[in-house]
N, C-alpha and C positions, 0 to 999 in steps of 0.2 A: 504494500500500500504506500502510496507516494505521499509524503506529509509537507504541504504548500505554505507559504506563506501566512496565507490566511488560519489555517489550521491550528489551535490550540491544544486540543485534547485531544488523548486516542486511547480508549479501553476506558476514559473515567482519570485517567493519567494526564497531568498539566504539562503540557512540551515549550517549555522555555524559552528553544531555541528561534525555532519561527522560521528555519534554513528549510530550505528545498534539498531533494535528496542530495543533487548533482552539488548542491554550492559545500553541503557537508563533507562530503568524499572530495571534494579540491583542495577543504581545509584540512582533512586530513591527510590529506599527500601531502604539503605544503611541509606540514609539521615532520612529518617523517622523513622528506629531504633535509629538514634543517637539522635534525637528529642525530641523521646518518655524518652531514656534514661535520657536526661540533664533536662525533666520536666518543660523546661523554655517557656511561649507562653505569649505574650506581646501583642499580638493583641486587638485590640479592637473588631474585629467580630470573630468568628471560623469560619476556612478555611479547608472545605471537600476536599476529592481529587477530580480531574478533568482531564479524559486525552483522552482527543477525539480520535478518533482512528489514524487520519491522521496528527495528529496536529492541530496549528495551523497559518494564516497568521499575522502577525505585523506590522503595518508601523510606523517606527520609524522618527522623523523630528530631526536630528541631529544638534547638535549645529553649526556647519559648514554651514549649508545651508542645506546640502547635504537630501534627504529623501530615505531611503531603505525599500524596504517589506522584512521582514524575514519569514522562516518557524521557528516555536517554538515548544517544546515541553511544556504543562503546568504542572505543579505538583499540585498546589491546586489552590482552588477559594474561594472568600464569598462574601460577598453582597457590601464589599469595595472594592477590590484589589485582585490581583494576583499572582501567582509566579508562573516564568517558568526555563528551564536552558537553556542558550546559551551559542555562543561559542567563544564572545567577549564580552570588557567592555564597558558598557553604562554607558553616566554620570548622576549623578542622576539629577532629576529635567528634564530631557528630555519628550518632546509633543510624546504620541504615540496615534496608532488605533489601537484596539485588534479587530478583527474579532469572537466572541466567536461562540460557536453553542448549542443550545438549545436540551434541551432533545427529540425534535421534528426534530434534524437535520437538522434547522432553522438557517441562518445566521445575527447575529446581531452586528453590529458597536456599539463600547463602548471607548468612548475617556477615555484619564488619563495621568499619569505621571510618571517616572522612579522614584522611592523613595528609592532603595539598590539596587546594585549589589557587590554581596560577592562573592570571589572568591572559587570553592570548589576544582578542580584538572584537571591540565593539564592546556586545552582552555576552561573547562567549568566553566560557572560562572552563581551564581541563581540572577535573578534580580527581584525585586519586584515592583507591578503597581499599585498606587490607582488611581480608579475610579473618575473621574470627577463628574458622579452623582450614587447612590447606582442601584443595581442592583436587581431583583427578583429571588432572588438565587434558589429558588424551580422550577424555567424555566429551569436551567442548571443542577442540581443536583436533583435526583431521593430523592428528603428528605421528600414530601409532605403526608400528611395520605392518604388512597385509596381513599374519597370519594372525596380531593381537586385534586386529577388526574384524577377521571374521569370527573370531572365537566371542567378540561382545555383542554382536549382532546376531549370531543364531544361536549363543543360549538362552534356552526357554527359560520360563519361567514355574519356579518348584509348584508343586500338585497337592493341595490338601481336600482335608475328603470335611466334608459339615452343610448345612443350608444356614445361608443367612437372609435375614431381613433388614431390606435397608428404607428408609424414610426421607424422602427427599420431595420436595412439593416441583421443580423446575425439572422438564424433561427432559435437558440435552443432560445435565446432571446426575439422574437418574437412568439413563443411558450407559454415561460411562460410567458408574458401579456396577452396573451390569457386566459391560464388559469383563471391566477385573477381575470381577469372580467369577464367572467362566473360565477368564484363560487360565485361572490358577485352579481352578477345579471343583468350587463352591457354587452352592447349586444358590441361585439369587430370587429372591420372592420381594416383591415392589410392595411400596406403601405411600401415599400423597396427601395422607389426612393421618389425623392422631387416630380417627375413629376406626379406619382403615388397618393401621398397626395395631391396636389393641385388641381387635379382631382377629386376626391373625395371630398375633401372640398369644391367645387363647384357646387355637385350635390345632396349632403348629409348632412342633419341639425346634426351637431355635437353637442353632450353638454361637451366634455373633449379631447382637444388632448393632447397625448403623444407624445417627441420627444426624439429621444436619439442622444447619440453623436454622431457626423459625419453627423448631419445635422442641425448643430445652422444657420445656414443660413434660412433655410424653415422656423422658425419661424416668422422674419420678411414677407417673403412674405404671412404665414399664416394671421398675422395681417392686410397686405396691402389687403387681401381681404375679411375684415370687420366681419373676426369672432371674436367677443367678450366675446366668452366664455375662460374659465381656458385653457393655455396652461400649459404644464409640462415639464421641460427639465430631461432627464432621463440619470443621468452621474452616472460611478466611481471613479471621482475625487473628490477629500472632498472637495475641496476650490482652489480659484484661478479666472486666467483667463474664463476658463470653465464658469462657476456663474455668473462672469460679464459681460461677452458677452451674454449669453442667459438673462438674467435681461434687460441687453440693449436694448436687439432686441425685447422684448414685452413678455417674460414668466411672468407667474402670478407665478409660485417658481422651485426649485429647487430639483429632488427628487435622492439621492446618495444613491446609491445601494450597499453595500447590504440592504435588509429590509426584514421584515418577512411579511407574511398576511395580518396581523393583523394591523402593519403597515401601508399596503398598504389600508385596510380597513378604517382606520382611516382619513387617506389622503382623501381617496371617500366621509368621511363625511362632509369633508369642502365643497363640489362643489354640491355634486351630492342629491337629493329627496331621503329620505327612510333612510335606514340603522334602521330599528325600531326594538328591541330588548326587548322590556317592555312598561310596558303603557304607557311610555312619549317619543314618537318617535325625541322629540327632544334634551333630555338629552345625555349627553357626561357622559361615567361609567369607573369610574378609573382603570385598571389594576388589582389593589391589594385593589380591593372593597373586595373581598371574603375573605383575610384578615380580622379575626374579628378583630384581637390586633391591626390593621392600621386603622380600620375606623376610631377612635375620632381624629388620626394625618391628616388622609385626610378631614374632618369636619373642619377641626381648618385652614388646609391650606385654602381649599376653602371660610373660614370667611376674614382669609388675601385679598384672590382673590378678593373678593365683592370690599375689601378697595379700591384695587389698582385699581380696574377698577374705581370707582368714582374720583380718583387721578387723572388719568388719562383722562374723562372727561372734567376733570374743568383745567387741566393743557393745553389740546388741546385747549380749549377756548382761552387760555390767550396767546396761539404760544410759551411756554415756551419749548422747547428741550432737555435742556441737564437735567432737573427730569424724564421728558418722557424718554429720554433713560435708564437712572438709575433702572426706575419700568421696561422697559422692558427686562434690563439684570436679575434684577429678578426673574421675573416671567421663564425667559429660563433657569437661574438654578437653581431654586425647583420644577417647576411641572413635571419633567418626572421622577423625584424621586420619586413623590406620585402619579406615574401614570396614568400622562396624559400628553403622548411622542408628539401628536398632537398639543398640548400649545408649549408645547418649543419648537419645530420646527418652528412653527409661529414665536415666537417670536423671535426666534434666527434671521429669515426673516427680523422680522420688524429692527432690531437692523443694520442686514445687508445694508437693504435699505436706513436707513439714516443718517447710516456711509459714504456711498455712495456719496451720494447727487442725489441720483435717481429720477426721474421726479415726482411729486408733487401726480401727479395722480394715478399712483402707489404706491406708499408708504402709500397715504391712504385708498386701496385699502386692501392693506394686514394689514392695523392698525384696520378696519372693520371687517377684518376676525376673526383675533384676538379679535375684542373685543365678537363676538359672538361664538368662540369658549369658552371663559372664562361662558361668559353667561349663555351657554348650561353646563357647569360643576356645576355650582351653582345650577341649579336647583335643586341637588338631596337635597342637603344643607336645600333649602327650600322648598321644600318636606315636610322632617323629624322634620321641626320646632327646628334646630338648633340655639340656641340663643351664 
């Protein structure tokens, strides 16, 4: 989509800039001849180019209070950070979302932080973002040797055996959960009203509901009619009220969308039988296993992992808190570094829950998850007779 002059907004996103495709791609040659000319790169990662066709979305959390989604153009990427141009000043050290998109056309949430904004001409200004936690650059950029892209485009996606119900009032929405549990093997039964789900739920052994926004209410009644299976609140809000009221009313977590597949595949591992992908049906497999130069860094983390879980342990025994919390901000940011996005969401969970002061039952609820998500990661560990 060509974004003109006149054009403001795209997706609900504010675009700053007000540059026509063509004048932006000149200004970004511009830049990268005088780049190349000055010789000067201070980076710590090399940054490929990057520039999705549409752009892309940002939500910036403004030092005022204030939070805006922009439209962005990107100029480059790597495995830390980013640079884009826009068409105001950001201050640095500013909370944002970058919405990236995968060479699969895949939308992926990647938190970080404003770290430059240089001013280059007129209203445009290049402002740069590091990554909260590193990213799998060969997902975004076309850099990988033929045989690591074919190996990431035709594996499937793991198979669990359950029916879910999911509740979603919008229909392209309800659509794509359809899909995803199909392709992963979960038989999917629709709902568009509360009256509709509560029916259902009462005539139908559920092992997973979905609920999405605009009916955090249905999960309570979901509860009050004694199904104890995983509920899932299905939002686009990163954080807030949203979270807390559905955590209230009885969700086992929280799932913010966008996510990819693979993602959502992973989520299925916590709840649902199956997902077997190699002889040990119960092993969790890093991301960036197929990395040969990362396996001895993901060995060495997963030796950490073992520690912290035995920490963790003997620290539950003892009702001690606030070390407990410590290892679990931890473990939330290193393991989706080394590839295992389902850790840190957990634990990002657990972290949430009893910052909280969430009901008892709950909280050790998703502390059990956690500790058997870690578990299943170690296996491979000791497998391989990692010392």
């Amino acid at each position: 989509m060509s974004k003109g002059e006149s054009q403001e907004t795209f997706h609900g996103a504010v675009d700053t800039l007000r540059m026509s495709d063509r004048a932006q791609a000149e200004l970004i040659q511009r830049m990268h001849r005088a780049e190349r000319a000055s010789r000067v790169d201070n980076r710590n990662a090399p940054r490929l180019e990057y520039a999705p066709a549409d752009g892309l979305i940002i939500t910036v959390q403004h030092p005022g209070g204030s939070t805006i989604r922009y439209l962005i153009r990107p100029r480059n990427l790597s495995r830390g950070g980013m640079s884009f141009l826009h068409g105001q000043f950001i201050y640095p050290g500013t909370a944002c979302t970058i919405n990236l998109r995968t060479n699969q056309d895949h939308p992926v949430r990647v938190e970080g932080r404003i770290t430059r904004c240089n001013h280059v001409q007129g209203r445009v200004h290049e402002i740069g973002v590091q990554f909260d936690s590193a990213i799998a650059i060969c997902d975004y950029v076309d850099i990988c040797p033929p045989d690591a892209r074919e190996t990431r485009e035709e594996a499937p996606l793991p198979r669990f055996t359950g029916k879910a119900l999911h509740v979603q009032t919008h229909a392209c929405d309800r659509e794509l959960m359809r899909f995803l549990l199909e392709s992963t093997g979960v038989e999917p039964v629709s709902a568009t009203t509360d009256a509709e789900a509560v029916e259902a739920a009462a005539h139908t052994r559920f092992d997973i509901i979905f609920i999405a926004d605009g009916h955090t209410d249905l999960i309570a009644r979901i509860r009050q009619s004694a199904f104890t299976g995983p509920v899932l609140f299905v939002t686009s809000h990163d954080s807030g009220d949203p979270h807390r009221q559905a955590l209230a009313s009885g969700a086992t977590r929280v799932l913010v969308k966008p996510f990819t597949p693979r993602q959502f595949a992973a989520l299925l591992a916590e709840h649902l039988p199956g997902g077997a992908q190699g002889a040990d049906p119960q092993a969790i497999v890093s991301d960036h296993w197929s990395n040969v130069r990362m396996r001895p860094l993901i060995l060495s983390f997963l030796g950490s992992l073992e520690e912290q879980l035995a920490k963790i342990e003997q620290l539950s025994k003892e009702s001690n808190l606030a070390p407990l919390r410590e290892i679990y901000l931890a473990i939330k940011g290193n393991a989706g570094s080394f590839g295992y996005e389902q850790i840190s969401e957990k634990a990002r969970q657990v972290c949430d829950l009893s910052a909280d002061n969430a009901p008892p039952q709950q909280w050790q609820l998703a502390l059990e998850e956690l500790r058997g998500l870690c578990d299943r990661a170690c296996i491979i560990r000791r497998g391989i007779g990692a010392g």
